[in-house]
N, C-alpha and C positions, 0 to 999 in steps of 0.2 A: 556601376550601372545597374547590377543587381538589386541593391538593396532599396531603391526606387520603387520595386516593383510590391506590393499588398500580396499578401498570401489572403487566399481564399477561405472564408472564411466558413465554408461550406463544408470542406476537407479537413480544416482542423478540426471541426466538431465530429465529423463520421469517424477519422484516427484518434479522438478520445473517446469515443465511443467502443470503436473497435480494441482497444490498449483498457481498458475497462472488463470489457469482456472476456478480452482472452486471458486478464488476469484471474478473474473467477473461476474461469474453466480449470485452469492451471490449479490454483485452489482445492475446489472441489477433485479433481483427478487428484490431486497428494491424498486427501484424506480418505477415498476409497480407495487408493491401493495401499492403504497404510500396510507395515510390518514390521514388528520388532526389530531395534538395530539391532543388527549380527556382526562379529568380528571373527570370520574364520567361523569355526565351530560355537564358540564366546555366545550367546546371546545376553544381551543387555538387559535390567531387571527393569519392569514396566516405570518405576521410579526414575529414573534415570530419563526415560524418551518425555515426561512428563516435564522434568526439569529443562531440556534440550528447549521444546517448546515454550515455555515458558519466557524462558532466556532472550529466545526468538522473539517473542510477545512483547515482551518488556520493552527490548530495543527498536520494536517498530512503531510502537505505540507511543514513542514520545512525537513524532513527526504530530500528529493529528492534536494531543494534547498542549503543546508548543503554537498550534495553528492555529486552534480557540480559543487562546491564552491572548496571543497579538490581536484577534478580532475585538475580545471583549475588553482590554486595554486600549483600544486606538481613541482617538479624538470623537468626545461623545458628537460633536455640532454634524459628524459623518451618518449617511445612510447607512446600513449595512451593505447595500453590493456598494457603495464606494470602498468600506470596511476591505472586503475583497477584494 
């Protein structure tokens, strides 16, 4: 009975919007409260937190480069927002 029913399509845009933003926020809030990892008394040598990021980078970064990989492979006879 449910699945009958259109989600509005008004709401999805404002929650990608809002899921957008809050992720920047979130973002931005890590990199100004940045501080060396500490273990106990241990502080970590600035190489180290560069490496962590990194790693982090690496791993998030294939989503987006995998994403323009599929767009610019698809069937040329496509627009690109069909592409999408």
């Amino acid at each position: 009975m449910l699945s009958c029913l259109r989600e509005n399509t008004f709401f999805t845009e404002q929650a990608k919007q809002l899921r957008r933003f809050l992720l920047q926020c979130i973002l931005v809030f890590n990199f100004a409260n940045f501080a060396p990892t500490k273990y106990g008394e241990y502080e970590f040598p600035w190489y180290m937190d560069g490496l962590g990021w990194m790693m982090t980078a690496l791993t998030v970064s294939v989503i987006p480069i995998v994403a323009l990989y599929k767009i610019c492979t698809a069937d040329a006879s496509l627009s690109l927002l069909q592409k999408v």
